[in-house]
C-alpha positions as CSV (number, residue, x, y, z in Angstrom):
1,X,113.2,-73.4,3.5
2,X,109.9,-71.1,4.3
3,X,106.8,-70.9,2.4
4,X,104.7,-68.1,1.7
5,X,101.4,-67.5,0.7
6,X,101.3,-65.4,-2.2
7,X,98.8,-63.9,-4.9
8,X,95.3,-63.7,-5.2
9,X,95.0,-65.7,-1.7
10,X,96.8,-62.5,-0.5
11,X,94.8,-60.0,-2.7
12,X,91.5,-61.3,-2.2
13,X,91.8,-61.6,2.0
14,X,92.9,-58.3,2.2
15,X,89.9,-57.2,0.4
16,X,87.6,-58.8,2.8
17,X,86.8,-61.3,0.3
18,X,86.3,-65.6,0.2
19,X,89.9,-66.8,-1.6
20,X,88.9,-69.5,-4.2
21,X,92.8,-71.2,-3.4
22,X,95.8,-71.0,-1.6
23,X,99.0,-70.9,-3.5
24,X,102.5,-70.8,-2.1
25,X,105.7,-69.7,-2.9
26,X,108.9,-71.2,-1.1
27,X,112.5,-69.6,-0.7
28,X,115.2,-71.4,0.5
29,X,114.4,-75.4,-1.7
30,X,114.9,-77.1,-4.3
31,X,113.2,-79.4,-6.7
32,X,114.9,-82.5,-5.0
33,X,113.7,-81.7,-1.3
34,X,110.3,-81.0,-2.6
35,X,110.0,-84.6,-4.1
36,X,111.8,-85.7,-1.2
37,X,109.5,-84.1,1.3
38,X,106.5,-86.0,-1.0
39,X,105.7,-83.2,-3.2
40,X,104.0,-84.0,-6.6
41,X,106.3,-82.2,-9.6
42,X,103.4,-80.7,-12.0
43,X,105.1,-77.8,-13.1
44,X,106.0,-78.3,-17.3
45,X,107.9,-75.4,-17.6
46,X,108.3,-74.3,-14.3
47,X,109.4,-75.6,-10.8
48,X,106.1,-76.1,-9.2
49,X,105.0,-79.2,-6.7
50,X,101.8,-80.2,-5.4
51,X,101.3,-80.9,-1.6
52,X,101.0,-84.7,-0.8
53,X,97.9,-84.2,1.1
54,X,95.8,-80.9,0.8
55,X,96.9,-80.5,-2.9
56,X,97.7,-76.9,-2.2
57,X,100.1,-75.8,-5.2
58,X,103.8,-75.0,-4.2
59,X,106.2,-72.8,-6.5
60,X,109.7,-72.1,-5.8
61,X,110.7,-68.9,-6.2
62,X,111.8,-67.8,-9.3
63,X,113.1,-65.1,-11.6
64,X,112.4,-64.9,-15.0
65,X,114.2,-63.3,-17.9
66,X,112.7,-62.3,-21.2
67,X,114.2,-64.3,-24.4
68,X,111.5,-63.1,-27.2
69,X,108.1,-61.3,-27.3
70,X,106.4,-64.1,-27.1
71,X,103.9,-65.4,-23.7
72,X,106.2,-68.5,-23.6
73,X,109.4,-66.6,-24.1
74,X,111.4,-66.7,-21.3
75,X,114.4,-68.1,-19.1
76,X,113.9,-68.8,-15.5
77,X,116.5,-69.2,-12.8
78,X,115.4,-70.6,-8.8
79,X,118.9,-71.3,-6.8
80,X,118.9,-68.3,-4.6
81,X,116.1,-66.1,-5.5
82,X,114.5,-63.7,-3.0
83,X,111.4,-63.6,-2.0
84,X,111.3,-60.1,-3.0
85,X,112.7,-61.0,-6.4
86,X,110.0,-63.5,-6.9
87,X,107.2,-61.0,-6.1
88,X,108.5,-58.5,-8.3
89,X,108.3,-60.4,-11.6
90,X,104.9,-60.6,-11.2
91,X,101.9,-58.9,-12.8
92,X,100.3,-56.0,-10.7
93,X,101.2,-54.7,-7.1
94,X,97.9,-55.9,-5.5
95,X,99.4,-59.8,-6.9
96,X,102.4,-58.9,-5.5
97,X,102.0,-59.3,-2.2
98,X,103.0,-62.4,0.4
99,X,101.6,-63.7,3.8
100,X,103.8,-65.9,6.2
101,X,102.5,-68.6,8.1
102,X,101.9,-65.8,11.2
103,X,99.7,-63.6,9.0
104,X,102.4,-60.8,8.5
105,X,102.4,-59.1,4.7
106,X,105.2,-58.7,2.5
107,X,104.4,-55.6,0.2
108,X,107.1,-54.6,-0.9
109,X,106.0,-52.6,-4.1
110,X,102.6,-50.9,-2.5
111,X,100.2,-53.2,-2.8
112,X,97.9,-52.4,-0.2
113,X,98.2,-49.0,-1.2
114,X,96.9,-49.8,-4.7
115,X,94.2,-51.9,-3.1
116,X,93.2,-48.9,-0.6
117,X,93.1,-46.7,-3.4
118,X,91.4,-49.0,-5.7
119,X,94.0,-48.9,-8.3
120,X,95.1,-51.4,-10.5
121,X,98.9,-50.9,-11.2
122,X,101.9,-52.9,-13.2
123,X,104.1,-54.6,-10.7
124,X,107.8,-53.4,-12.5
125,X,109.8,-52.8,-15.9
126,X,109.4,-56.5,-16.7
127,X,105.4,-56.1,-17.3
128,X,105.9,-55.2,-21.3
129,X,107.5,-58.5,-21.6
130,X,104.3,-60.9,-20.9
131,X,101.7,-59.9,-24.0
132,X,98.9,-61.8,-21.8
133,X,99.4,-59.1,-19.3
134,X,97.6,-57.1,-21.5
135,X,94.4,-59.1,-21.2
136,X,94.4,-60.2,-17.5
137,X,94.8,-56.3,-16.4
138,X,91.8,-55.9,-18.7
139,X,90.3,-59.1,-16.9
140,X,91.2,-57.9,-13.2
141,X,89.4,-54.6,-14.3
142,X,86.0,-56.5,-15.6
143,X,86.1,-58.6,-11.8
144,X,86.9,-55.7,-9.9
145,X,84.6,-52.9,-11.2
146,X,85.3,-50.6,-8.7
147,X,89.1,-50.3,-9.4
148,X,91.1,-48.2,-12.3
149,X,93.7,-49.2,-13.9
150,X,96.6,-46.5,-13.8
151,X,97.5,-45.0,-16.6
152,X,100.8,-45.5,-16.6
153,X,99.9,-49.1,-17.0
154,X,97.4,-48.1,-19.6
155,X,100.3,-46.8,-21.8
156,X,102.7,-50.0,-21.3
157,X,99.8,-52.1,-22.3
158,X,99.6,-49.8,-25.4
159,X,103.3,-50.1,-26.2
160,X,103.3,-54.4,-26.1
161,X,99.8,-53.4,-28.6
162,X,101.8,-51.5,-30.8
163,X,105.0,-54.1,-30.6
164,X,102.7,-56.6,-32.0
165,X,103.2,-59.1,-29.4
166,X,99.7,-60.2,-28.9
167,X,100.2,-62.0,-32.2
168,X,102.2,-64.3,-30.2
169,X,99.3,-65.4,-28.0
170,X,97.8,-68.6,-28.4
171,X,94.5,-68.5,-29.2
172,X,93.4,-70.5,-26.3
173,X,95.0,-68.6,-23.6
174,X,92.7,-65.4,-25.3
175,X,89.9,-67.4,-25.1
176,X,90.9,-68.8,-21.3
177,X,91.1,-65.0,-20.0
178,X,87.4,-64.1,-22.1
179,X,85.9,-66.7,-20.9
180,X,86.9,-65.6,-17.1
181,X,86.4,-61.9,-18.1
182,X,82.8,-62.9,-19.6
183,X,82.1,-64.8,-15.9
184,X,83.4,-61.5,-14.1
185,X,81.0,-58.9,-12.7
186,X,81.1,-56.3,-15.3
187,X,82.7,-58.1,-18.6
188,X,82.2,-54.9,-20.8
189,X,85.2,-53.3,-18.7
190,X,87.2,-56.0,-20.2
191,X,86.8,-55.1,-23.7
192,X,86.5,-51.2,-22.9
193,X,89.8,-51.4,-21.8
194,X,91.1,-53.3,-24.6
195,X,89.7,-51.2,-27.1
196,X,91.2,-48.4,-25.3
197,X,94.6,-49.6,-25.7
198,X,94.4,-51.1,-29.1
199,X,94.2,-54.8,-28.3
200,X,90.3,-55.5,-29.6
201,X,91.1,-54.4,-32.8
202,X,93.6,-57.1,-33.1
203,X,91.9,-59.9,-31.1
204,X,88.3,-59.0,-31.4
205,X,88.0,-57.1,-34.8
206,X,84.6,-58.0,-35.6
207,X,83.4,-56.2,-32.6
208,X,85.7,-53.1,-32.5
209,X,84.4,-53.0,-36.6
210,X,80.7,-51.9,-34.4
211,X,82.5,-48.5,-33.1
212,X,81.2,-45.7,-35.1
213,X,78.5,-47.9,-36.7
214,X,75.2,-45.3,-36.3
215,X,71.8,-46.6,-35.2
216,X,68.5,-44.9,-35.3
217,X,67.9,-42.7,-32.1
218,X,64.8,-43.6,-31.6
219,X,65.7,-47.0,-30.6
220,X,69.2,-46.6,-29.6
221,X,69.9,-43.2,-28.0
222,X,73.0,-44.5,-26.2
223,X,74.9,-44.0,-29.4
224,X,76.9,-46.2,-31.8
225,X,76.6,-50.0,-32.2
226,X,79.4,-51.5,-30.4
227,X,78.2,-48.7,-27.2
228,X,75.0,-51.0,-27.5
229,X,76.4,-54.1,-27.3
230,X,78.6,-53.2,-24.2
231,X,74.9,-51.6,-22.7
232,X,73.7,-54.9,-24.2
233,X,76.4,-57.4,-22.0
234,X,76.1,-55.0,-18.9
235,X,72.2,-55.9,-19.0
236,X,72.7,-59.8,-19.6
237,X,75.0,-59.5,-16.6
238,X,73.0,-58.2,-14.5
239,X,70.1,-61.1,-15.7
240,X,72.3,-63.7,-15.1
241,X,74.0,-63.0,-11.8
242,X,72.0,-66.2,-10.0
243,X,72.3,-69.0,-12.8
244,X,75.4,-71.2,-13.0
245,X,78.1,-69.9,-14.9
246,X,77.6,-72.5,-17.8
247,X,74.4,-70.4,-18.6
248,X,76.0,-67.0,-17.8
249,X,78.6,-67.6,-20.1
250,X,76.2,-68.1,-23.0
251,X,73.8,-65.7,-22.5
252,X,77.1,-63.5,-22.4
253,X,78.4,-64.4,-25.2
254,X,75.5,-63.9,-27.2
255,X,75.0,-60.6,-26.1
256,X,78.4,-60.2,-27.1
257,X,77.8,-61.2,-30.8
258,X,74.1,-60.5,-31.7
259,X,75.1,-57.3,-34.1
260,X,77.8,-58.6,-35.4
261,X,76.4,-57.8,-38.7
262,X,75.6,-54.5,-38.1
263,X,79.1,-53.8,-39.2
264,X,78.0,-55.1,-42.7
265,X,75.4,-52.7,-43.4
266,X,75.7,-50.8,-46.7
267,X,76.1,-47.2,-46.2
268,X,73.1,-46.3,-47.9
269,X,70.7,-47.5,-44.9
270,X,73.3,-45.7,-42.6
271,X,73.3,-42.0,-44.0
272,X,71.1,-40.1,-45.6
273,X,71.3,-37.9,-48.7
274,X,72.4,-34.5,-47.1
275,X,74.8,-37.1,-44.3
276,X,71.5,-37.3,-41.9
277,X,72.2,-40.5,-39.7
278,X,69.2,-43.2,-40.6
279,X,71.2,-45.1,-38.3
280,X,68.9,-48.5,-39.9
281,X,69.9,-51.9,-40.4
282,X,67.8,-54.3,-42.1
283,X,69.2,-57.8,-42.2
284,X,71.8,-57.4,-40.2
285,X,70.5,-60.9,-38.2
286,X,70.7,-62.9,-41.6
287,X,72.7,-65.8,-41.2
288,X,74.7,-64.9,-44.7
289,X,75.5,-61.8,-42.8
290,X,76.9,-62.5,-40.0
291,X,78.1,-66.0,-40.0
292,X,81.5,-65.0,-41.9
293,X,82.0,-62.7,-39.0
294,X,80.9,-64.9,-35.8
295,X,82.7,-68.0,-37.4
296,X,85.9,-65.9,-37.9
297,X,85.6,-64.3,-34.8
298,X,85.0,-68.0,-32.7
299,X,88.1,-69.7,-35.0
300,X,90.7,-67.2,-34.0
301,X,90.3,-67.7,-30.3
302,X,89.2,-71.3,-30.3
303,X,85.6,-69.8,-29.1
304,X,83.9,-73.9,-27.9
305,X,81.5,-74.7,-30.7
306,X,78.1,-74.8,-28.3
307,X,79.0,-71.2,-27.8
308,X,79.0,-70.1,-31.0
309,X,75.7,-72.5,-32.0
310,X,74.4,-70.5,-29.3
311,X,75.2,-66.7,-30.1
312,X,74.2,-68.2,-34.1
313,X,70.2,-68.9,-32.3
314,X,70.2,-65.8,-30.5
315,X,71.5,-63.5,-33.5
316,X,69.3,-65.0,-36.4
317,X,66.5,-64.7,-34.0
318,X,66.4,-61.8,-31.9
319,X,64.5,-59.6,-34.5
320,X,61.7,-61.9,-34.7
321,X,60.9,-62.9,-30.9
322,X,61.3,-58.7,-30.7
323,X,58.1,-58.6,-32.7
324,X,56.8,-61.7,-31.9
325,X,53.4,-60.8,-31.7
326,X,53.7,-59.6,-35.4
327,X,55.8,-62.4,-36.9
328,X,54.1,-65.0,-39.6
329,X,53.8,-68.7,-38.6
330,X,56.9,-69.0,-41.9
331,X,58.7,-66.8,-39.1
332,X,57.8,-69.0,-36.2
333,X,58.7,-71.9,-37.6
334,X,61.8,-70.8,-38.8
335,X,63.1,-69.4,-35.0
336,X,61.8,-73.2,-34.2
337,X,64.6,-74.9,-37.3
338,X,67.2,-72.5,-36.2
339,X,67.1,-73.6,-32.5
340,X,67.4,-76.8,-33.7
341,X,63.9,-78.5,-33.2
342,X,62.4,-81.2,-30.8
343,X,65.5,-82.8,-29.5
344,X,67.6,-79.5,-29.1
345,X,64.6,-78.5,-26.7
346,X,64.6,-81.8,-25.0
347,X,68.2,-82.1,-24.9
348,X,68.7,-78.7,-23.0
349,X,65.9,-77.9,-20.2
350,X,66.7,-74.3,-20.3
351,X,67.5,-73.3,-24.0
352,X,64.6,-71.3,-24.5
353,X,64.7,-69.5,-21.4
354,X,68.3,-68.9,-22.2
355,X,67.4,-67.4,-25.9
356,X,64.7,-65.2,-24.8
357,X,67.2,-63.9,-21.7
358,X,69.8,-63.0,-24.0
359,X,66.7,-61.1,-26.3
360,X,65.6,-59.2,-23.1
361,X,69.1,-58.1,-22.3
362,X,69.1,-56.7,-26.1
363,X,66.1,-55.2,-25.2
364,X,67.3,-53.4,-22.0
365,X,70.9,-52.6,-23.5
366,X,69.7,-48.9,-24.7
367,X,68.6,-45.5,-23.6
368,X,65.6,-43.4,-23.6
369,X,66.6,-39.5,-24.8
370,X,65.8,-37.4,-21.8
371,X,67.6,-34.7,-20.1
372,X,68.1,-37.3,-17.2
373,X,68.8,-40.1,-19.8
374,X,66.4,-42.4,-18.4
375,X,67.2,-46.7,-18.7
376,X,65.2,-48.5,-21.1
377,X,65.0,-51.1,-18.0
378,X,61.8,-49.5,-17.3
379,X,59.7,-51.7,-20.3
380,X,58.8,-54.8,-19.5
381,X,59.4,-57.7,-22.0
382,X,56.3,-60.0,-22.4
383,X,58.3,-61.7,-25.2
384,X,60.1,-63.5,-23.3
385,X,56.8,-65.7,-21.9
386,X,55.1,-65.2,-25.6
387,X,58.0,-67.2,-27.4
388,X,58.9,-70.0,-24.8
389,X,54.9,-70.8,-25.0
390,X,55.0,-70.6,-28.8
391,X,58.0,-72.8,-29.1
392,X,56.4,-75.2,-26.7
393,X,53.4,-75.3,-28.7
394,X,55.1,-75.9,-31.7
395,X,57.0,-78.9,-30.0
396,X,53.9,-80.0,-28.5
397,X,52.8,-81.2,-31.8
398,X,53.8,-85.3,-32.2
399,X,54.9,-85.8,-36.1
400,X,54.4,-89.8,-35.7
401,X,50.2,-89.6,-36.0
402,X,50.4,-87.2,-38.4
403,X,52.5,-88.9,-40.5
404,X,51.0,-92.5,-40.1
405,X,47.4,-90.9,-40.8
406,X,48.5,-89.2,-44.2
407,X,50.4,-92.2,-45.0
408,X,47.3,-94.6,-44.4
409,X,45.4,-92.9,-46.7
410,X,48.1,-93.5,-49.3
411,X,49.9,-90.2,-49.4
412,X,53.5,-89.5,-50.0
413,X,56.0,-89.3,-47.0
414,X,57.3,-85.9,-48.4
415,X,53.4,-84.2,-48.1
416,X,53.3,-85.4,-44.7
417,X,56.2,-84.1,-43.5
418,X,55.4,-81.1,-44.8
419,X,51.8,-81.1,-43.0
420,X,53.6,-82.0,-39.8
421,X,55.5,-78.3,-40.1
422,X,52.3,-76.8,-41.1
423,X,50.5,-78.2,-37.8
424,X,53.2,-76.9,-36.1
425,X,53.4,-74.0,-37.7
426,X,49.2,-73.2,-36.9
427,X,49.8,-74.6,-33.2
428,X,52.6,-71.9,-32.8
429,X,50.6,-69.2,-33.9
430,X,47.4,-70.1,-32.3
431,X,49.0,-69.4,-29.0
432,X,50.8,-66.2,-30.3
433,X,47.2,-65.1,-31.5
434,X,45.2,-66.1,-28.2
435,X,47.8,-64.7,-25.3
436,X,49.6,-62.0,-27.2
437,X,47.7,-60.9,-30.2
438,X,47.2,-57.0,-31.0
439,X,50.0,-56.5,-28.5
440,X,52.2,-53.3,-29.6
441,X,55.5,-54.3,-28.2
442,X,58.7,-52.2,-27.8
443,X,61.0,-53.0,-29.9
């Protein structure tokens, strides 16, 4: 038997880059002198052992045989496979590579080639018959900005599209790849390339619904609503780079689905009388809006239900902490209930930085028009500060001695509840009218 290290351990070393893991393949075994050796079996479906003290994963080498469209769909056979053989059933050339225990590569379909030339390229034929292949090229794409995907590989990905195999996916194996495609360095490649090949419509149709959707130039010279929300994830990237991934990955997410509703906008706010763009959207953040939409959206790919009470805060209140310097203490109060009060605050140290993150990003995710087409990064966003203090404010306000003092004097518990939101409501906006009042801010 030999072993081989093989796959992204392979990929990422070449490229001069920290592999997360090691995993092998070995030619030559078999199931019984794996165990035998001490190896752990872990594999369900296929032949792979964990080591019995480093817990480095070991896979003989197989080769695999389509039996349906489906992810799951196939027939695998080990006794005498080639290492070769093993490397070419696999995804793209720069994971097809292998590294023997004296460093020497095995590249036998161009691998380093692709990686010299920064190309991202289907390993063989067998690539149509995987459907996920489709989303981890697009994924491989989003962690490796700088590479571009062939187009040759473009069109197969197209042709399992219009074979309707994605249908077969699970929907937690899309949400396992969107989830590492959303913790990737440039996330909006991953749906780019989806929608170029077909797939968002199918697994994402609330967001490819934003293509073509027209917004007013003034506020969103870099074009069509879904253009703004991949401006919009590009920003909250770029925000997020140095937080843990747990709050990467909502921020993301939520910059992902904060116009949702823009797709529901009747066409009479969207085009004039003579077909002039007005390009406007007024409610578009109301939660009858675009609830349907984020809720269908989170159920088909099993979207975790903190990420979607998440992108739900930051879409109903984005408008308002935009214009927070404008926004009744009603609308104060109501960005306060839809976060989800005193013990959501308390529960999660970093909610309301989080929020008014993903609101910045929003804010940044556009152009200026200019013959140089200048960023929108150059505004600052004093929001941000203006609603974390008001929302703190707001908490700051105890409901127990407002409650026992109405009570005391013989009132009804319903009237002091309802002077506890009002003292909260005035302690909000004092501190909106003392730090940020008469502020114009950009919107």
């Amino acid at each position: 038997m030999k072993r081989y290290r093989v796959g992204g351990f392979v990929r990422d070393t070449l490229l001069g880059l920290e592999p997360k893991d090691v995993d092998y393949v070995v030619v030559g075994s078999s199931p019984e002198e794996m165990i035998d050796l001490g190896f752990k079996e872990v594999g369900a479906h296929f032949p792979v052992f964990l080591h019995p003290d480093t817990q480095d994963e070991y896979a003989l080498a197989r080769f695999e045989q389509s039996t349906g469209d489906g992810h799951r769909d196939f027939s695998f056979r080990w006794k005498g496979v080639t290492l070769e053989q093993d490397l070419g059933r696999r995804d793209l050339t720069i994971n097809a590579m292998a590294m023997d225990d004296d460093g020497k590569i095995i590249d036998p379909l161009g691998g380093q080639a692709d990686l010299k030339s920064k190309t991202l390229r289907h390993a063989g034929e067998a690539f149509v018959e995987d459907p996920l292949r489709v989303l981890r090229v697009a994924r491989f794409a989003a962690r490796y900005p700088a590479f571009t995907v062939a187009q040759e590989t473009l069109d197969l990905m197209e042709q399992i599209v219009e074979k309707g195999m994605l249908q077969t996916l699970s929907a937690e194996r899309v949400w396992a790849e969107t989830e590492k495609a959303l913790l990737s360095e440039s996330p909006n490649r991953y749906f780019n390339i989806l929608r170029y090949v077909g797939a968002l419509e199918v697994l994402f149709p609330e967001v490819d619904a934003l293509s073509g959707i027209p917004q007013r130039v003034d506020y969103h010279a870099e074009g069509d609503a879904y253009f703004h929300t991949m401006c919009v994830l590009e920003e909250a990237c770029t925000l997020t780079k140095d937080l843990p991934p747990a709050r990467q990955l909502r921020i993301r997410f939520a910059a992902l689905v904060h116009d949702l509703g823009k797709a529901k906008t009747p066409k009479k706010y969207l085009w004039g009388m003579d077909n002039e763009m007005l390009g406007k959207h007024p409610g578009h953040e109301a939660p009858e809006v675009f609830s349907p939409l984020l809720d269908a959206l989170c159920n088909r790919i099993r979207v975790p239900g903190y990420l979607r009470k998440f992108g739900a805060t930051v879409t109903e209140a984005h408008q308002i902490i935009h214009k927070i310097s404008q926004v009744s203490k009603k609308g104060l109060n109501r960005v306060y209930e839809t976060i989800g009060g005193n013990r959501a605050i308390r529960m999660d140290d970093y909610l309301l930085s989080d929020i008014a993150t993903a609101c910045y990003a929003d804010s940044l995710g556009r152009l200026i028009l200019g013959p140089d087409r200048v960023p929108y990064q150059q505004r600052s966003y004093p929001q941000a500060d203006y609603f974390v203090g008001a929302m703190m404010a707001l908490q700051a306000v105890e409901a127990g001695p407002i409650i026992l003092k109405h009570l005391e004097k013989g009132g009804q518990q319903t009237k002091a509840l309802e002077l506890v939101v009002e003292a909260r409501r005035k302690a909000a906006q004092k501190y909106i009218d003392e730090t940020a009042g008469g502020i114009d801010f950009p919107r």
